[in-house]
TORDRENRO-585037 format. One record per residue: residue in three letters; x, y, z of N, C-alpha, C in turn. Coordinates in steps of 0.02 Angstrom, whole numbers, plus 32768, in hexadecimal, padded with zeros to 4 digits. Example, Ala and Ser with C-alpha at 12.3 -4.5 7.8 and 13.67 -1.06 7.14 Angstrom:
REM TORDRENRO-585037
ALA82947EE4818682677F1F818682947F5B8186;SER82827F90816282AC7FCB816582858002818A;
This chain:
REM TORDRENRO-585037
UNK5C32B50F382A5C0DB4E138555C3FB4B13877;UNK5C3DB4CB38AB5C62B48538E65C45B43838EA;UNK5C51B40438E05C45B3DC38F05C51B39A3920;UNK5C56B38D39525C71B362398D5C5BB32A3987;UNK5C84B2ED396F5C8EB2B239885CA7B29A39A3;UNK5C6AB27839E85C80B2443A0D5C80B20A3A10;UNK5CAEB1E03A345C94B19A3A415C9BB19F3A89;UNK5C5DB1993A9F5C47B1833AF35C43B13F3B0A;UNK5C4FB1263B3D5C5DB0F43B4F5BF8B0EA3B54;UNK5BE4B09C3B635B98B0913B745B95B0A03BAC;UNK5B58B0F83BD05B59B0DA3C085B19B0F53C2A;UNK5AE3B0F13C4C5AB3B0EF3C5D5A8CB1443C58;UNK5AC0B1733C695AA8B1C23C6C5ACFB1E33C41;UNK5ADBB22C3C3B5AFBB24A3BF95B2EB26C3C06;UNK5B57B2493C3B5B9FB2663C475BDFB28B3C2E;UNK5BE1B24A3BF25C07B27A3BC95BF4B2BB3B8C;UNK5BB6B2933B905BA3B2BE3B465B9AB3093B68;UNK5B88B31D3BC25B8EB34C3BC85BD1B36C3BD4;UNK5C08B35D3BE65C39B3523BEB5C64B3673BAD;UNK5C44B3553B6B5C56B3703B315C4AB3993B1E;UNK5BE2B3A83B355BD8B3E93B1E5C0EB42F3B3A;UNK5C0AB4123B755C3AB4573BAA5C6CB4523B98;UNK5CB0B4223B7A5CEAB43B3B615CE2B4613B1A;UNK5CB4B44D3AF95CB1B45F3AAB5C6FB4923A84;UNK5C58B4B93AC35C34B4E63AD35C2FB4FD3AA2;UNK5C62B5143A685C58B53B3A1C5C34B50039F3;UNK5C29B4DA3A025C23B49339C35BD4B4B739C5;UNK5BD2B4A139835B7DB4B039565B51B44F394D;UNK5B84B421395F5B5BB3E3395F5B9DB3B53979;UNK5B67B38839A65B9BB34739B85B75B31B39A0;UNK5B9FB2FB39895B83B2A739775B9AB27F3994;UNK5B6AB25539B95B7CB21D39DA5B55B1DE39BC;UNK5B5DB1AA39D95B54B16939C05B11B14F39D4;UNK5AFBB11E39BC5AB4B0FB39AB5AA8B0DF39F0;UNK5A76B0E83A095A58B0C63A605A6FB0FF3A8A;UNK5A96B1213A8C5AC3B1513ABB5A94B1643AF1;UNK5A56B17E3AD55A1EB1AD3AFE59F0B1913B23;UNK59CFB14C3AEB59AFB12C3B225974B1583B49;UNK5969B13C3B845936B16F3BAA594BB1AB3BCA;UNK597BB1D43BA059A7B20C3BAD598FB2493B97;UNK5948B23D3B59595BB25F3B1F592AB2AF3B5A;UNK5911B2A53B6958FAB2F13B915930B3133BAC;UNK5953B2E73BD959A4B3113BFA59D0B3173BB1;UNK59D8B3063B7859F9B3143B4A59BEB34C3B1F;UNK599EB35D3B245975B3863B135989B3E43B3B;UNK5986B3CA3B8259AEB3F43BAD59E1B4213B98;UNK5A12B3DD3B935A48B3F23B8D5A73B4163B3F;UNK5A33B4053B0C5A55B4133AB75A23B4623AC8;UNK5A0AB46E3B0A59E3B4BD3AFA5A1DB4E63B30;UNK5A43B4BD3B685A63B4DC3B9E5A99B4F33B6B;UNK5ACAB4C83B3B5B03B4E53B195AF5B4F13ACA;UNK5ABBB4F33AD05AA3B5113A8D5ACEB4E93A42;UNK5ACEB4A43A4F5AEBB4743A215AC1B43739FA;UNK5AC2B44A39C15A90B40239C15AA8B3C539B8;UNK5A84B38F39D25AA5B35939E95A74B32339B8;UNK5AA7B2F539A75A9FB2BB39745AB5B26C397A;UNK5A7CB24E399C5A8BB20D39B25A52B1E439A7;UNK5A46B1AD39D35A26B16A39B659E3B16F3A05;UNK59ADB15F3A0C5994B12A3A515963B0F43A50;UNK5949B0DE3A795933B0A23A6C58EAB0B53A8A;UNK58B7B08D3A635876B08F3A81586BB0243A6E;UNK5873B0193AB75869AFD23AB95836AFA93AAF;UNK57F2AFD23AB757B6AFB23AAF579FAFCD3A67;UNK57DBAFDD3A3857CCAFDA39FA57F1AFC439C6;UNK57EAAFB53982580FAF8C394A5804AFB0391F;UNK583DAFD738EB588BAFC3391E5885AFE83961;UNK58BBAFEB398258B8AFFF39BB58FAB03F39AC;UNK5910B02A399A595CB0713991593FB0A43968;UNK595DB0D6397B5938B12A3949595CB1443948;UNK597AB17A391559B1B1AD3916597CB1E83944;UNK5997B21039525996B25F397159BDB2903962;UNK5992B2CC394259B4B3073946598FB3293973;UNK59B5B35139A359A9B37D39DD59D0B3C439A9;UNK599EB40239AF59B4B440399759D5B45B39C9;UNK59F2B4A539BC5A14B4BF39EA59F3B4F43A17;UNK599EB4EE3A23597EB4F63A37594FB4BA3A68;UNK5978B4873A675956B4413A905911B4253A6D;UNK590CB4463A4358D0B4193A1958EBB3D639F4;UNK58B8B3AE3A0158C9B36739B858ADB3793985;UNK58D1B38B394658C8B3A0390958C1B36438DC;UNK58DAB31238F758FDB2EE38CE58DFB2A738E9;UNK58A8B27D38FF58B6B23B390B58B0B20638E2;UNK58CAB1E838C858B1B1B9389258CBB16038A8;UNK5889B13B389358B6B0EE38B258E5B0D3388A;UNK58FEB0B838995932B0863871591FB058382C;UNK592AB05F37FF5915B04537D558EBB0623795;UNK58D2B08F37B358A6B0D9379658B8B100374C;UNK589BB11C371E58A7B14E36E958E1B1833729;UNK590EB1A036FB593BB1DF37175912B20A3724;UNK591FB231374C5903B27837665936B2B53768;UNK5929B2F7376B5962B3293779594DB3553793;UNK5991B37E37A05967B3C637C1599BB3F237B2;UNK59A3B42E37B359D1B461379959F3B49637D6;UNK5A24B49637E55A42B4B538165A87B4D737EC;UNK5A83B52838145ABAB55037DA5AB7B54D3781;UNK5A7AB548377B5A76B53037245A88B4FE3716;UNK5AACB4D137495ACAB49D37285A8FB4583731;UNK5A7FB41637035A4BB3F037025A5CB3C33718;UNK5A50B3A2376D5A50B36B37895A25B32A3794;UNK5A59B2F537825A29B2AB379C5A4AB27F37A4;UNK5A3EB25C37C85A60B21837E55A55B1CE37D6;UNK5A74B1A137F25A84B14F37DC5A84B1423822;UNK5A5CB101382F5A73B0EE38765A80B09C386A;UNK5AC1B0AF38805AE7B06D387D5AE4B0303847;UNK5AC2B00938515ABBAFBE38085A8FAFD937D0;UNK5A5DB01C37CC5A4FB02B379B5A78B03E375B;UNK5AB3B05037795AF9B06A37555B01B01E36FB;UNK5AFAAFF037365B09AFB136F05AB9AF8936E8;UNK5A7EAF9937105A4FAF76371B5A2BAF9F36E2;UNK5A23AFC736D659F0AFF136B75A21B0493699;UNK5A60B05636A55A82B07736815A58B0C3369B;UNK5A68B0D4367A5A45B13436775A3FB1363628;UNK59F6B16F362D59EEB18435F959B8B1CC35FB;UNK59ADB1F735F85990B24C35E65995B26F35B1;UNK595CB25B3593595CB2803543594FB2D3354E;UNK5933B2F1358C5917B32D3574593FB3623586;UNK5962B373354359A2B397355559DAB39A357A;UNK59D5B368358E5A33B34135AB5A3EB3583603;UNK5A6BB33336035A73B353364D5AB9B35E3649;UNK5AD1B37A369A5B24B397369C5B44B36536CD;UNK5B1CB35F36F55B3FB34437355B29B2E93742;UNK5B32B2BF373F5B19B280375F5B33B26337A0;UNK5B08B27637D25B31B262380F5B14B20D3837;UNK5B50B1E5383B5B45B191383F5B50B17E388C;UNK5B17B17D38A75B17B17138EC5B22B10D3904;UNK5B50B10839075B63B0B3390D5B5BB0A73944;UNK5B3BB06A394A5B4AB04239B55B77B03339C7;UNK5B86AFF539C15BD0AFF939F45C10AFD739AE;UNK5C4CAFCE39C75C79AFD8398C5C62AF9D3955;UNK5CB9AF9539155C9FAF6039005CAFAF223909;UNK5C92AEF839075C9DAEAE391D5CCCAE8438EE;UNK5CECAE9738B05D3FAE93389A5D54AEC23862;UNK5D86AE9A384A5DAEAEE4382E5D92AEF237F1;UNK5D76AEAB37D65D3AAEAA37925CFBAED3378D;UNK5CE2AED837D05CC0AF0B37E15CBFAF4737CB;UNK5D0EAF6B37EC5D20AFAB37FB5D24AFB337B2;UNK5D3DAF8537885D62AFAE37345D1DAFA63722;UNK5CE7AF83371F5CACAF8136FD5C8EAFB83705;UNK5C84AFCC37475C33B00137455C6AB0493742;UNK5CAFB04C37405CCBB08B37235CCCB07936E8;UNK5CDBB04536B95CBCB04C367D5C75B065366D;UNK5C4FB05536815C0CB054367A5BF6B0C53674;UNK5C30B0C736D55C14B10F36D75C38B13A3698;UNK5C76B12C36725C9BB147362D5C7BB1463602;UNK5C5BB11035EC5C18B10A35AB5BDDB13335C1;UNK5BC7B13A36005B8CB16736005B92B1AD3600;UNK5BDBB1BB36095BF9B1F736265BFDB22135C8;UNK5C1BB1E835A25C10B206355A5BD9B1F4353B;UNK5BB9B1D835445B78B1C2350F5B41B21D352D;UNK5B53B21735695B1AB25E357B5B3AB2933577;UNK5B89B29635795BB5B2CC35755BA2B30335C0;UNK5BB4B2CF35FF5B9DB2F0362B5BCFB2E8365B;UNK5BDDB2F3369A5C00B2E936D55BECB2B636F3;UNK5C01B27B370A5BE5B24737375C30B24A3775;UNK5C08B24137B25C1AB24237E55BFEB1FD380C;UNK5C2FB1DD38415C18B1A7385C5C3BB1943897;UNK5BFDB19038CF5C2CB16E39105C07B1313941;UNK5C3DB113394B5C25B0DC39855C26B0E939D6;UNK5C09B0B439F15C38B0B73A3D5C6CB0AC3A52;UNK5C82B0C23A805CD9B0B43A735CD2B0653AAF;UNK5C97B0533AAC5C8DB00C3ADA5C61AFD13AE5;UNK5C5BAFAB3ABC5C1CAF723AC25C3DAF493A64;UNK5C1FAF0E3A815C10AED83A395BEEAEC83A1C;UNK5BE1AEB939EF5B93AE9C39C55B97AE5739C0;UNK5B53AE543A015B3BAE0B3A075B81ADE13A1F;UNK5B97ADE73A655BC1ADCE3A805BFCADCC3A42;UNK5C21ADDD3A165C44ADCC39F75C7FADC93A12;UNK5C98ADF73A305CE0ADE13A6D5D07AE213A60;UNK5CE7AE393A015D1EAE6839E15CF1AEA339D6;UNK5D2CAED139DF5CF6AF1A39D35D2EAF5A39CD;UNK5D2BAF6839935D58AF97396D5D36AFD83967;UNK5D3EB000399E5D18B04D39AE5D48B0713962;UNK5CFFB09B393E5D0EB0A339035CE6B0FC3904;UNK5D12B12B38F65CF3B16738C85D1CB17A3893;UNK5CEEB19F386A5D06B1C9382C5CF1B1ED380B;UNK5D14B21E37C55CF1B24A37B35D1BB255377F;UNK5CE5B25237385CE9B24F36E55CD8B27B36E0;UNK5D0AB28D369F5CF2B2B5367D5CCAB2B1362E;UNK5CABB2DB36235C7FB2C235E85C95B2AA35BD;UNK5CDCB2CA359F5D06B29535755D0EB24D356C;UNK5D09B24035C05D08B1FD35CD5D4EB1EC3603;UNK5D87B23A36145DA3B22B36375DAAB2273680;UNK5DC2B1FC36A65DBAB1E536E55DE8B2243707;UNK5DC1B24B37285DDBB28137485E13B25D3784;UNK5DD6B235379C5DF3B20C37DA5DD6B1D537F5;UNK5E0FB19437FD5DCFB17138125DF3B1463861;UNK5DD3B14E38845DF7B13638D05DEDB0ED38D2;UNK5E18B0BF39045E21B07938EF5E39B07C3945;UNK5E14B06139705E19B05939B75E2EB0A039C5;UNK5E24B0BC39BB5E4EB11639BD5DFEB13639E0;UNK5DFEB13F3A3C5DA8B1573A235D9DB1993A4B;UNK5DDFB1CE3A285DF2B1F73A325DB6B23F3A19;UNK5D95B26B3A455D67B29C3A115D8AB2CC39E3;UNK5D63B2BB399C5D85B2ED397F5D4DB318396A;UNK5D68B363394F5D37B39939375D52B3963900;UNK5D14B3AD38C55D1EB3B5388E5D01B3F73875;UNK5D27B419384F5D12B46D38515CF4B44F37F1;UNK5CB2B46B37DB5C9DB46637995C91B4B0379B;UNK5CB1B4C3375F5CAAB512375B5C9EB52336F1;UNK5C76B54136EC5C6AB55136A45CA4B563367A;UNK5CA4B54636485CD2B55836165CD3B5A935F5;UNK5D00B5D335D85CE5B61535A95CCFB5EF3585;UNK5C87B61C357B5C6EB61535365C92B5F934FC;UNK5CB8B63334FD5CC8B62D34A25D14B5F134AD;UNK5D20B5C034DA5D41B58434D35D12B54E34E4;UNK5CCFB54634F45CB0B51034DD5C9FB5083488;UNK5CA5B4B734865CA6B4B034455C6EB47F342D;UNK5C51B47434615C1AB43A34515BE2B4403485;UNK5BA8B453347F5B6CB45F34A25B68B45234E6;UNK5B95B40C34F85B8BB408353F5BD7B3E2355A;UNK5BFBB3B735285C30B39935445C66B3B9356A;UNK5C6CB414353A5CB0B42C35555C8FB4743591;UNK5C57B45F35A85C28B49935C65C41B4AD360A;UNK5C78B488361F5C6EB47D36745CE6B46A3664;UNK5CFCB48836905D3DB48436A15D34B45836FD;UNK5D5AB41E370A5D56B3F4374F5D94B3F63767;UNK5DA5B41C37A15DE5B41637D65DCBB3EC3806;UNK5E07B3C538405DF3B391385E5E1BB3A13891;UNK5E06B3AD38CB5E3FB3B3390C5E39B36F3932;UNK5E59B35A396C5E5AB315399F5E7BB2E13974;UNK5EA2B2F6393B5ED4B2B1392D5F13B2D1391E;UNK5F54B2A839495F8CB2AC39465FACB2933970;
């Protein structure tokens, strides 16, 4: 399973994200960041059925509370996935493998948790970067403890542009743990796309039901 993370700049239509689909045409999912879609999500609907990718981001419905929602778009342009912010976890299963997401302050607000038979993948759709460096080491702490307590993959990206609540500071942030708890990678103003290839372990060298289930290569850093 290919996986593409971006950080897109904020910007009114879906420029880059199509832009990504067409360079990274093999990718099986992009993840992008929390708000991205906005009143996009039909043309991003389009477009996760035009390159047959499913796409994993955040939009907003304003005349409701909360107003932010994750989205999964299949690789058939269906929404398989909306849930609001703040919400019980949800999942869905793509390649056998068991997906669900974090959007942004739920990460330290309310944590993750899925008792019914575990998941593989946690993908963390963030808004815009973080607002200091206490920030950045906290909620990658945060994604390391959830990453071993569920023995799963957590993945996470921001925008590579905006502040929280005028703050002045904004530290465009992705990454990707491994269940162990090690930091595959974690970008620090870096808001470079990277792909991450998750590919099954042999059988007979997993050693634990779900921690050693999944082998993670990482291309776009060097």
């Amino acid at each position: 399973m290919r996986i593409v993370i971006g950080q897109p700049s904020l910007e009114p239509e879906l420029i880059q994200l199509e832009k990504e689909l067409r360079e990274y045409s093999d990718a099986d999912i992009l993840l992008y960041p929390e708000g991205y879609l906005n009143q996009n999500v039909e043309e991003a609907c389009r477009l996760a059925a035009t390159y047959g990718t499913m796409i994993v981001s955040g939009h907003r419905r304003l005349n409701e509370r909360p107003k932010d929602r994750t989205i999964i778009i299949d690789q058939q342009g269906q929404i398989v996935m909306e849930k609001a912010k703040y919400t019980p976890a949800l999942v869905v299963t793509q390649q056998d493998v068991v997906i669900s997401t974090l959007l942004c302050d739920e990460i330290v607000l309310q944590g993750f948790q899925y008792d019914d038979e575990g998941v593989d993948l946690l993908l963390h759709s963030i808004g815009v970067g973080m607002f200091s460096e206490e920030q950045y080491t906290e909620w990658l702490e945060e994604a390391r403890g959830i990453a071993i307590r569920n023995q799963c993959i957590v993945m996470g990206t921001s925008h590579a542009d905006g502040s929280y609540r005028d703050s002045g500071i904004s530290i465009p942030i992705a990454y990707c743990i491994s269940p162990d708890g090690e930091i595959v990678f974690a970008s620090h103003n870096d808001t470079r796309t990277r792909v991450v290839v998750v590919e099954r372990a042999e059988e007979h060298k997993t050693t634990t039901p779900r921690k050693e289930r999944f082998l993670i290569k990482v291309t776009g850093i060097g």
